[in-house]
C-alpha positions as CSV (number, residue, x, y, z in Angstrom):
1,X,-20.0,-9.5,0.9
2,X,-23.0,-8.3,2.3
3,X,-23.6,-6.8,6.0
4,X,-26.2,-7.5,9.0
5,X,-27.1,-6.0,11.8
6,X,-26.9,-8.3,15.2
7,X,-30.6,-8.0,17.2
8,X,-31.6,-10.3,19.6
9,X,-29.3,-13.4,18.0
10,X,-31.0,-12.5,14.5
11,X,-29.6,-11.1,11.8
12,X,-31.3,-8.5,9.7
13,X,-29.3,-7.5,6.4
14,X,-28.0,-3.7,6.0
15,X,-28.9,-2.3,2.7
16,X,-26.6,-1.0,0.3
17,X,-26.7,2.7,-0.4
18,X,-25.3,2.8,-3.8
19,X,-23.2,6.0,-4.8
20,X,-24.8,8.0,-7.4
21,X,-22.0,10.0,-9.1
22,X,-18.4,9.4,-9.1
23,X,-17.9,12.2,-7.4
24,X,-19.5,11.3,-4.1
25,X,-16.8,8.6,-3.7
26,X,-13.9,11.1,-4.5
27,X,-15.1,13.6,-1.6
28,X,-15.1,10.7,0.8
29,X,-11.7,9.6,-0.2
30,X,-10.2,13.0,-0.5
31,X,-11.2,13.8,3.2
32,X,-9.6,10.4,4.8
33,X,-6.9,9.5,2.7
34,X,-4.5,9.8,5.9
35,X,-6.9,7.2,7.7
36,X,-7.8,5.1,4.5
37,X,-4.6,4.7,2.4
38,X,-2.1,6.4,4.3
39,X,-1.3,9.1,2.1
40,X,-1.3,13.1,2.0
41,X,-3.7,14.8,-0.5
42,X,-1.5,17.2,-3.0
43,X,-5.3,17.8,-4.8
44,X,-8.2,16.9,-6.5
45,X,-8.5,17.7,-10.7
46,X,-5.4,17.8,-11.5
47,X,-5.2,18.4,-15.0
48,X,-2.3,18.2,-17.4
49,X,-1.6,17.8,-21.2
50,X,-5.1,16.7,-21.6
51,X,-5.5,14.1,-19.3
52,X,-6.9,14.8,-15.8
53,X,-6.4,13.1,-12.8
54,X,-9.2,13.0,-9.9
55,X,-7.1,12.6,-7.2
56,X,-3.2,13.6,-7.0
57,X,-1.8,12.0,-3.4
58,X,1.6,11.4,-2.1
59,X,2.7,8.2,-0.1
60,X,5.5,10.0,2.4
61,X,6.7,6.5,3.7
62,X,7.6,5.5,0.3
63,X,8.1,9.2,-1.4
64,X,6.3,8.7,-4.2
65,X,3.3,10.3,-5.9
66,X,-0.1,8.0,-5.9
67,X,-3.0,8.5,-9.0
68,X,-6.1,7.9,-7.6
69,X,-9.2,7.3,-10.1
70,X,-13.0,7.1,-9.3
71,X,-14.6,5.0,-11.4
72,X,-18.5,4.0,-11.9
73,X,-18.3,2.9,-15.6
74,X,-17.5,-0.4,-15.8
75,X,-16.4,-0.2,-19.4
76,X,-12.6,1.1,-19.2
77,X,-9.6,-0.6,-19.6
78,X,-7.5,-0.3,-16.1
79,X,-4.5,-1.3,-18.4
80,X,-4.1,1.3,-20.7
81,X,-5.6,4.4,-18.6
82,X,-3.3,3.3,-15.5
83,X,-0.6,3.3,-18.1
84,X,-1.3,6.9,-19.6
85,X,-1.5,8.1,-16.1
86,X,2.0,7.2,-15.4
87,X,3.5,7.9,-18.7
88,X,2.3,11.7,-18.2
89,X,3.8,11.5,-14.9
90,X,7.6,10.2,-15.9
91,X,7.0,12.8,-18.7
92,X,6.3,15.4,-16.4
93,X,8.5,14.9,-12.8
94,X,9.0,18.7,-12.8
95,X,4.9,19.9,-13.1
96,X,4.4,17.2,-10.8
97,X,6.5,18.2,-8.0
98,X,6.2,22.0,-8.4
99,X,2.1,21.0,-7.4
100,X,3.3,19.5,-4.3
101,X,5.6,22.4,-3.3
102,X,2.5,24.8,-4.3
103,X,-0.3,23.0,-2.4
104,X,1.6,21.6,0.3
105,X,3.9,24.5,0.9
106,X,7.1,22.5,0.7
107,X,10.3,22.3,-0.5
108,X,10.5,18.5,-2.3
109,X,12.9,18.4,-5.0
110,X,13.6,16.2,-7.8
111,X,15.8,13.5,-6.2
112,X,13.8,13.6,-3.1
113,X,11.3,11.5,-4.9
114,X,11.4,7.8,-5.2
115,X,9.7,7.3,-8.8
116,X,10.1,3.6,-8.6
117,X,7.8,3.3,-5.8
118,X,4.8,5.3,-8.0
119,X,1.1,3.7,-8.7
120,X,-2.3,4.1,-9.9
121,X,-5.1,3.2,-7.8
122,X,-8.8,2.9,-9.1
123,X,-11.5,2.8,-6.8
124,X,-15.0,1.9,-7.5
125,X,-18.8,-0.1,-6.2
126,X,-17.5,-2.8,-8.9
127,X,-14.5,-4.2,-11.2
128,X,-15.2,-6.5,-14.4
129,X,-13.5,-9.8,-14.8
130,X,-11.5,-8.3,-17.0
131,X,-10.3,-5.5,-15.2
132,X,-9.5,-7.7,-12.3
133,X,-7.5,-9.9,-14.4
134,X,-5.1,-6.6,-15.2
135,X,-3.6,-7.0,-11.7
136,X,-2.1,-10.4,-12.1
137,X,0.9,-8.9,-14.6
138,X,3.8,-8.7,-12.0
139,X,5.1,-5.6,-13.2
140,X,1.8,-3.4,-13.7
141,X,1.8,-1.2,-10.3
142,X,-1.5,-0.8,-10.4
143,X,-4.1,-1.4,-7.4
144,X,-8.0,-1.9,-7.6
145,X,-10.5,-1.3,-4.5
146,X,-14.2,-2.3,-4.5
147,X,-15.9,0.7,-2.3
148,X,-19.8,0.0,-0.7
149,X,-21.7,2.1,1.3
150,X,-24.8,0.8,3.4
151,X,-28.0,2.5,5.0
152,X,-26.0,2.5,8.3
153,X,-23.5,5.3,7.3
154,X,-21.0,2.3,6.7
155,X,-18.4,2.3,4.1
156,X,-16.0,-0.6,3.5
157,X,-13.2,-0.7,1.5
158,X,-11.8,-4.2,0.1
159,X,-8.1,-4.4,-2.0
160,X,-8.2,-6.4,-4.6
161,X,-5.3,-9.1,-4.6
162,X,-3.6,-10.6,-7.8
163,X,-4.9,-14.5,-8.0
164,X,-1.4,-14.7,-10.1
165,X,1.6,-12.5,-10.9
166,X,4.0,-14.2,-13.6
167,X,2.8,-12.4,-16.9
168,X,4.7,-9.4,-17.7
169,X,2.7,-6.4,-19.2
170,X,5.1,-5.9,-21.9
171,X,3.6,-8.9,-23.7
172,X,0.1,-7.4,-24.2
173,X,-0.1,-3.7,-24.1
174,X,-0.1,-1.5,-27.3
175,X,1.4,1.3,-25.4
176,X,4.9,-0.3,-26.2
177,X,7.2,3.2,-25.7
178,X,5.1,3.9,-22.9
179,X,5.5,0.8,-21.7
180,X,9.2,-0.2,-21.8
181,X,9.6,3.7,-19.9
182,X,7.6,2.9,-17.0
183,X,8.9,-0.6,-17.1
184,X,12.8,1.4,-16.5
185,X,11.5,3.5,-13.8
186,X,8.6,2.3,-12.1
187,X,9.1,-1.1,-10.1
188,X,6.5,-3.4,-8.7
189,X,7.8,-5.1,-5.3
190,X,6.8,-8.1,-3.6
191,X,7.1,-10.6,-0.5
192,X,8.5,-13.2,-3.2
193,X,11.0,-10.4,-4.8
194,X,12.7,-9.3,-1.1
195,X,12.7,-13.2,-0.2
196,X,14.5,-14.6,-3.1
197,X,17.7,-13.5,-1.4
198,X,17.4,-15.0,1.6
199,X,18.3,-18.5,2.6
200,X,15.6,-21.1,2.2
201,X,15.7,-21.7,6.4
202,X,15.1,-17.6,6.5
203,X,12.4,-17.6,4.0
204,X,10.6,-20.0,6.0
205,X,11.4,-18.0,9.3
206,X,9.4,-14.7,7.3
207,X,6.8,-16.7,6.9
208,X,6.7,-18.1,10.4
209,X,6.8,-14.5,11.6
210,X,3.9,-13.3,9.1
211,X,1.7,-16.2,10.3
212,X,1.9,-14.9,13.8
213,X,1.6,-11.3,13.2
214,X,-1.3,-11.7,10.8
215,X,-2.8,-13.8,13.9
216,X,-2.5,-10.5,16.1
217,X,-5.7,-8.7,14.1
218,X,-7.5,-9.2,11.1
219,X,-6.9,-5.6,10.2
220,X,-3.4,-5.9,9.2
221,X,-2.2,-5.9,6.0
222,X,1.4,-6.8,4.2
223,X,3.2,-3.8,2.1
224,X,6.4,-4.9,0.3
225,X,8.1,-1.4,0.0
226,X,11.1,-1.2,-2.0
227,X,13.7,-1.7,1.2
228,X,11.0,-3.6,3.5
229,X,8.6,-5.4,3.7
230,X,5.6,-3.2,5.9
231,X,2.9,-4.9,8.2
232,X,0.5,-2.1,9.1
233,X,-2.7,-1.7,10.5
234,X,-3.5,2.0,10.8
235,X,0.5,2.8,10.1
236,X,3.0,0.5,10.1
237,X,3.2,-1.7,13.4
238,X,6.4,-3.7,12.1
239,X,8.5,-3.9,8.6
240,X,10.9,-6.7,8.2
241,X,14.4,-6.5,6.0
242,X,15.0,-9.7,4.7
243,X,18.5,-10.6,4.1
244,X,20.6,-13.6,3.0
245,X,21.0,-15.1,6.3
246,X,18.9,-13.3,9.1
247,X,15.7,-11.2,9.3
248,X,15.6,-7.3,10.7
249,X,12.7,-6.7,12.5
250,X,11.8,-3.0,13.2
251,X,9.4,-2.1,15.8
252,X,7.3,0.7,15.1
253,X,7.5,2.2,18.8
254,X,9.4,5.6,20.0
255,X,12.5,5.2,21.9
256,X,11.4,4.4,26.0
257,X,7.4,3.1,24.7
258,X,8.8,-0.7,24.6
259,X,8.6,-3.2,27.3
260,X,11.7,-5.8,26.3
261,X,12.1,-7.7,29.7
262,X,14.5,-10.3,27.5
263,X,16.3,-7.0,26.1
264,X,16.2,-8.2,22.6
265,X,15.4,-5.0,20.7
266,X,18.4,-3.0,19.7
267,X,17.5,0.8,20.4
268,X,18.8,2.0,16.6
269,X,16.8,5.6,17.1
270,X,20.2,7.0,16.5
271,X,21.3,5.3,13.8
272,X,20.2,5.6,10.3
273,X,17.5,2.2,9.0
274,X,15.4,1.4,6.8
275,X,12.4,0.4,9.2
276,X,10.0,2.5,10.6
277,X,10.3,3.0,14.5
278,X,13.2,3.3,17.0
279,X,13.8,-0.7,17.9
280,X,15.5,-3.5,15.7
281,X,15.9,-7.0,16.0
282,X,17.9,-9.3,14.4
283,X,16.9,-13.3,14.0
284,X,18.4,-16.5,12.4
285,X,16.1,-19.0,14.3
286,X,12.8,-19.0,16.0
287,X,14.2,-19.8,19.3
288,X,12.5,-16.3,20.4
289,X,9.9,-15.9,17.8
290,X,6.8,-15.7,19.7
291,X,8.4,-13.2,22.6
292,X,9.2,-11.0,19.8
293,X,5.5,-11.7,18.3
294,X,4.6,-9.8,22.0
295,X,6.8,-7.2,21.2
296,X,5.1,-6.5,17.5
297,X,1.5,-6.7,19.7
298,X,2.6,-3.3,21.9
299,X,3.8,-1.8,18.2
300,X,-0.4,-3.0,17.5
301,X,-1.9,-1.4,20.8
302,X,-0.2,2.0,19.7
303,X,-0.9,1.9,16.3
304,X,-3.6,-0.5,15.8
């Protein structure tokens, strides 16, 4: 999608400033990964049993360990190299974590790690048709983002979405063992996976919600985690646990930040959720859905 400059009620197009090496995308990344993606940086090169990896991350909401590739070529299969990737990682828990606890100086231990919740991202100027197609198998947890930079010191970075999700990668890749391991330990999660145990009248209440909160700013953007499902903008503003009859709705505010005139929000900064933030709400109807639309919007001024 190409950018203009607004002068005078004419529009003048911004050039693109094309990256030259791979590497000029990687420092970029490596120095915002907090603000872009959310994640802390363990380190770049990582290398291990032959295979290296440009970026080594960790996701501390989800904790979980994030592969991030920079790619220019256009002839690689997303498929098999995201595969390999995670294959040396289930191999190799122990290397991986010891890295973390070296460069991070912390103490994170096997079972503090959610493995499940693990993924390869690839980031590069362009995908082929064929590499985009790699993201519609439902159980390949495996992202793609298009990066551009423009004569303006502007750079955008657009997620590409699955046009489909119903093939399972089991059914084409060559990397069978591989395959069947990470298919064991590594889980891909959806909106349609944390709603197929909820009512159809609560399914349709999630929706109503998302419709609403999506309206708040164009920024935000849906995360099915594996106990939630995340709407974030900068961080998460609100995550919402769907259940069989009723929705939880977290607020992502510190105890005393929220103004509740109705006092709907149940202060739960005590007790032990799933959510991120110090307010819950519980709904079986939209009889109060657009008040508590007004309470996700001060969770958006803070976080936004």
């Amino acid at each position: 999608m190409p950018l203009y400059r607004l002068s005078e009620k004419k529009v003048e197009p911004i050039k693109e400033n094309p990256f030259k090496v791979e590497k000029e995308i990687q420092e970029i990344v490596e120095s915002n990964l907090g603000s872009l993606f959310g994640l802390q940086l363990v380190r770049g090169e990582f290398s291990l049993n032959g295979l290296r990896i440009d970026t080594l991350a960790f996701d501390k909401e989800a904790k979980s360990f994030v592969i991030i590739e920079y790619k220019k070529d256009r002839n690689f299969s997303v498929v098999d190299q995201g595969m390999s990737y995670l294959g040396l990682m289930l191999n190799n828990k122990a290397e991986f974590i010891l890295e973390y606890n070296e460069r991070c100086n912390a103490s994170l231990k096997r079972d503090d790690v959610d493995w499940s919740q693990t993924k390869v991202m690839f980031i590069s100027p362009s995908f082929t048709n064929f590499q985009l197609d790699a993201i519609n198998f439902k159980d390949l947890p495996i992202e793609l983002w298009e990066v551009h930079r423009y004569a303006n010191n502007t750079v955008r970075f657009d997620q590409h979405k699955p046009s489909q999700a119903s093939a399972s990668i089991k059914t084409v890749s060559k990397k069978g063992a591989v395959v069947e391991k990470i298919s064991r330990e590594v889980k891909t999660y959806t909106e349609e996976g944390h709603l197929k145990i909820a009512e159809p009248k609560i399914a349709e209440l999630y929706n109503r919600f998302k419709e609403l909160v999506l309206a708040i700013g164009a920024d935000i953007t849906i995360r099915p985690m594996k106990q939630y499902i995340a709407f974030r903008s900068k961080t998460n503003i609100t995550d919402v646990v769907v259940l069989q009859k009723s929705l939880k709705i977290y607020l992502n505010l510190a105890k005393g930040k929220l103004d509740d005139p109705k006092k709907l929000a149940r202060d739960v900064s005590s007790v032990g959720h799933w959510g991120n933030g110090d307010y819950q709400i519980q709904i079986t109807s939209d009889d109060e859905l657009e008040y508590i639309v007004s309470l996700v919007r001060q969770s958006y001024k803070l976080n936004g």
